[in-house]
C-alpha positions as CSV (number, residue, x, y, z in Angstrom):
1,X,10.6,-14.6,0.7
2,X,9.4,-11.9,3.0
3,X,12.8,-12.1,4.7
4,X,14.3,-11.6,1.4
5,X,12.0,-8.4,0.3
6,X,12.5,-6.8,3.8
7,X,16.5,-7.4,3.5
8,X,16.6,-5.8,0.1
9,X,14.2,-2.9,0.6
10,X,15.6,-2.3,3.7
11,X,19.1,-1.8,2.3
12,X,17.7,0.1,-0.1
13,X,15.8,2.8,1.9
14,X,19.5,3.2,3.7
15,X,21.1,3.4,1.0
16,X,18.7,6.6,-0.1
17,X,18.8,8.0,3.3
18,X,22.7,8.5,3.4
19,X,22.6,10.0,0.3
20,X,24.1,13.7,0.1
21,X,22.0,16.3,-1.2
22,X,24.3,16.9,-4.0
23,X,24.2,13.1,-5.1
24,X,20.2,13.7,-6.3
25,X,21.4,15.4,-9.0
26,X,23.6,13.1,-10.0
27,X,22.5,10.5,-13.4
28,X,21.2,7.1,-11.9
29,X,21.6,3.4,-14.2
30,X,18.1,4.4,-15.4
31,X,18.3,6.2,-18.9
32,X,17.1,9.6,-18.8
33,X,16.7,9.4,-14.9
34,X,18.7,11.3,-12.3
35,X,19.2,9.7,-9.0
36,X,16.2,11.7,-7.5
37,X,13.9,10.5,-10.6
38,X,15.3,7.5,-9.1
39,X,13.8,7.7,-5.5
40,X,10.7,9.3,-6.7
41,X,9.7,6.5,-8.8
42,X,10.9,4.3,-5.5
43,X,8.3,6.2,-3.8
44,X,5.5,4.8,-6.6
45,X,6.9,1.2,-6.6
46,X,6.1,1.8,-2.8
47,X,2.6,2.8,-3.0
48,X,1.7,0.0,-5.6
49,X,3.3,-2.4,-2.9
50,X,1.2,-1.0,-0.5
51,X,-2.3,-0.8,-3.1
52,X,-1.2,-4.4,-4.0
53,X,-1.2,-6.2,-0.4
54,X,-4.5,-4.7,0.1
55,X,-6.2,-5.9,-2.7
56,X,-7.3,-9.4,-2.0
57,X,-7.9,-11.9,-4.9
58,X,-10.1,-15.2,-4.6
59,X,-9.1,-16.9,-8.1
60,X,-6.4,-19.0,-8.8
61,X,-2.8,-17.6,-9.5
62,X,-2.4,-16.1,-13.3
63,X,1.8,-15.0,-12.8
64,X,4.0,-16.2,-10.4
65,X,7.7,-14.3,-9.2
66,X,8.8,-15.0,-13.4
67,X,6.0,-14.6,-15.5
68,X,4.9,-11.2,-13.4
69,X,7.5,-9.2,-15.8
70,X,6.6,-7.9,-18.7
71,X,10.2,-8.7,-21.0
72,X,11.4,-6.9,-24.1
73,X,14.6,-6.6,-25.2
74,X,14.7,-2.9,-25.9
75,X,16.1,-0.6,-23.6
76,X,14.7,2.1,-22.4
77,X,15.5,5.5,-23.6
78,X,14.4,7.8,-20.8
79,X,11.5,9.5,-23.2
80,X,8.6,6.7,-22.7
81,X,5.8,9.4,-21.1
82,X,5.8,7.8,-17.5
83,X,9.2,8.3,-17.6
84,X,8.8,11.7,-18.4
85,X,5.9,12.2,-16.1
86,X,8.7,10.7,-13.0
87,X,11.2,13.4,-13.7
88,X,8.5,16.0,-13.4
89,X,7.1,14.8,-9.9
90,X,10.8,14.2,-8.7
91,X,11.5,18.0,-9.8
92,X,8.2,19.5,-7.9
93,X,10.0,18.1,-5.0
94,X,12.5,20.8,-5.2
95,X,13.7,19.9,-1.3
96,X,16.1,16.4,-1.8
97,X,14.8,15.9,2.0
98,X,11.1,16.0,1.6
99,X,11.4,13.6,-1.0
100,X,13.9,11.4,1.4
101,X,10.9,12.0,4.4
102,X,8.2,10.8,1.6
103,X,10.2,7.5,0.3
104,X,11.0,6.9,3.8
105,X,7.2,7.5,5.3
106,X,5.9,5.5,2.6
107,X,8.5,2.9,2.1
108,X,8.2,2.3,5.8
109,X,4.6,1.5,5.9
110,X,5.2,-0.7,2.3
111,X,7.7,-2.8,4.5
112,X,5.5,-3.1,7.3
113,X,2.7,-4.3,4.8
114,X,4.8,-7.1,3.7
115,X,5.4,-8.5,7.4
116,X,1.9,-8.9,7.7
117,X,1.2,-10.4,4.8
118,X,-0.2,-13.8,4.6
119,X,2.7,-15.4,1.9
120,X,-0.4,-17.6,0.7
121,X,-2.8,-15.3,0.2
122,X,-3.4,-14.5,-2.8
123,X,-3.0,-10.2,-4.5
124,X,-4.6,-8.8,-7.7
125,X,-2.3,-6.0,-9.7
126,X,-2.9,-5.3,-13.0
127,X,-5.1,-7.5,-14.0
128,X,-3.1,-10.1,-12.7
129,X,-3.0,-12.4,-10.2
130,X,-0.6,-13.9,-7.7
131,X,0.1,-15.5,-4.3
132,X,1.8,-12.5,-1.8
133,X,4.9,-14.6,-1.9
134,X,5.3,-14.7,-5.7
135,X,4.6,-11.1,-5.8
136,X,7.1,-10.1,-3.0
137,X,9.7,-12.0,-4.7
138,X,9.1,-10.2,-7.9
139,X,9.9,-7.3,-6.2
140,X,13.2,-8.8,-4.5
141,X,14.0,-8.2,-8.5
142,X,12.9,-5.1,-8.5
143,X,14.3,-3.5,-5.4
144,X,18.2,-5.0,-6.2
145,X,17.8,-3.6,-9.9
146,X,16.9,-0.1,-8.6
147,X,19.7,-0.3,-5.9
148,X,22.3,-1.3,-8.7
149,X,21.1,1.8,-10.6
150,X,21.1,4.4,-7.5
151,X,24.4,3.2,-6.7
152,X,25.7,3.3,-10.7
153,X,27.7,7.0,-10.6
154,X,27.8,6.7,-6.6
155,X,31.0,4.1,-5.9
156,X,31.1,4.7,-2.1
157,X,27.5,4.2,-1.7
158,X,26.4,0.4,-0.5
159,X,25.9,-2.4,-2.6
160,X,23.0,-4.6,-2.4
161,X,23.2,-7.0,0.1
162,X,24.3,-10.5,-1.7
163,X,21.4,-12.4,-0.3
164,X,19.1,-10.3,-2.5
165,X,21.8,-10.6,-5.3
166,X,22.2,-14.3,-5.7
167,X,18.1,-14.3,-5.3
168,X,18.1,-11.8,-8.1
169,X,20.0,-13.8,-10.2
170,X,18.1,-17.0,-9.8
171,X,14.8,-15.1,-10.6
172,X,16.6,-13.2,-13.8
173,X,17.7,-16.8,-15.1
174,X,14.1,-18.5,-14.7
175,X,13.2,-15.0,-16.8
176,X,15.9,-15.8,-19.5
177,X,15.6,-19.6,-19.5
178,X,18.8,-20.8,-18.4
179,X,21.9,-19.8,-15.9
180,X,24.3,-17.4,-16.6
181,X,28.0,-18.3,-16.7
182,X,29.5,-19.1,-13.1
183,X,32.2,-17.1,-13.8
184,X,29.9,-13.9,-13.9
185,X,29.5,-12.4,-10.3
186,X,25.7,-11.6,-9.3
187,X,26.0,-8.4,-10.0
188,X,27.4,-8.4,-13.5
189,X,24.7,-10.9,-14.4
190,X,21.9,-8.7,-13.6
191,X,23.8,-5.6,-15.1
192,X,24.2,-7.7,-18.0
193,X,21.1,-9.6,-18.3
194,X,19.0,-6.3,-18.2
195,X,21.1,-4.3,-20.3
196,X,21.8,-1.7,-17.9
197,X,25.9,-2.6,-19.4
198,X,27.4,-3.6,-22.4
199,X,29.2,-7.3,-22.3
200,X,33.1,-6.9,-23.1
201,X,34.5,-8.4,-25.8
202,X,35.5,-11.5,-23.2
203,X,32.4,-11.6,-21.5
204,X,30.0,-12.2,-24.9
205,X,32.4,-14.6,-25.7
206,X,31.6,-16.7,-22.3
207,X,28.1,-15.6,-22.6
208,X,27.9,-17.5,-25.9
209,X,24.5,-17.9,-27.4
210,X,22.8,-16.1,-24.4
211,X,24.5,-13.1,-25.0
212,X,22.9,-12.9,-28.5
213,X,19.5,-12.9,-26.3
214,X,20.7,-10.0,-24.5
215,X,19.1,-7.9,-22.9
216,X,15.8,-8.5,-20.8
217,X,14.4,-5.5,-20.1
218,X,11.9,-6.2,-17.6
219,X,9.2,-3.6,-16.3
């Protein structure tokens, strides 16, 4: 699993640093969000990483890659307060390239973390518990999600790699209970499954009863 969270945060981190200045301005797949709220809150997810693989636990396992997610099936508006509080670190930045140099200094060092990392050692993080491995696969999840969304209003920008994608998937259907249709690629799946698009007409119809689940908004 640590080859999996260093191939999708590693695609990820490019995808950010090819971006053009003018593309942080841009509106992300997160409601409310901008492409550089985007990257900021990348910059958080890679500082709890990092807090996360340093904080040793010596009880047994509470969550595993699934049950880590907290799951409604609201979806987010853009006004929730942390939200709010992203878009107005992201705008202190002022400079797109300081806040590329911070993602990448810090994202860098997150990556580096998980290399090391004993996969069977076990991590506290909010008041949870898990083996390294569950956790890093968690955030397989959580890197392809935010790559789908910085990519959402940006179509020459890289796609996630599909390693990470069918992974993604897998994860996303343990979360819902059962598969999605075959006849869904990866990608539409998780766009699907987390609400971040609308089914057509043809696709709640293949969807069936899962589609009246939809979506799993997972944070």
């Amino acid at each position: 699993m640590v080859d999996s969270f260093s191939v999708s945060w590693s695609a990820l981190l490019a995808a950010v640093a090819d971006l053009a200045d003018d593309d942080y301005g841009r509106p992300s797949g997160c409601a409310g969000w901008l492409v550089r709220d985007l990257v900021c809150h990348l910059v958080i997810d890679a500082q709890d990483v990092l807090i996360t693989l340093a904080t040793p636990a010596d009880t047994e396992p509470t969550r595993d890659a699934a049950t880590y997610w907290t799951v409604t099936h609201t979806p987010p508006t853009g006004e929730d307060p942390l939200d709010a509080l992203t878009v107005r670190l992201a705008a202190a930045y002022e400079d797109p390239a300081l806040l590329r140099f911070h993602l990448d200094d810090v994202g860098s060092a997150a990556g580096r973390a998980a290399l090391l990392a004993d996969p069977d050692a076990r991590v506290g993080t909010q008041d949870q518990v898990l083996t390294t491995a569950d956790y890093l696969a968690a955030y397989v999840l959580e890197w392809t999600l935010h790559h789908l969304d910085l990519i959402a209003h940006l179509p020459d920008a890289p796609p996630p790699p599909p390693e990470p994608l069918a992974e993604s998937r897998a994860l996303l259907e343990r979360i819902t209970g059962g598969p999605f249709p075959a006849a869904l690629s990866d990608t539409d799946a998780l766009l699907l499954g987390t609400g971040r698009r609308t089914p057509t007409p043809a696709e709640r119809t293949l969807l069936g009863a899962l589609g009246e689940r939809l979506p799993y908004v997972i944070g």
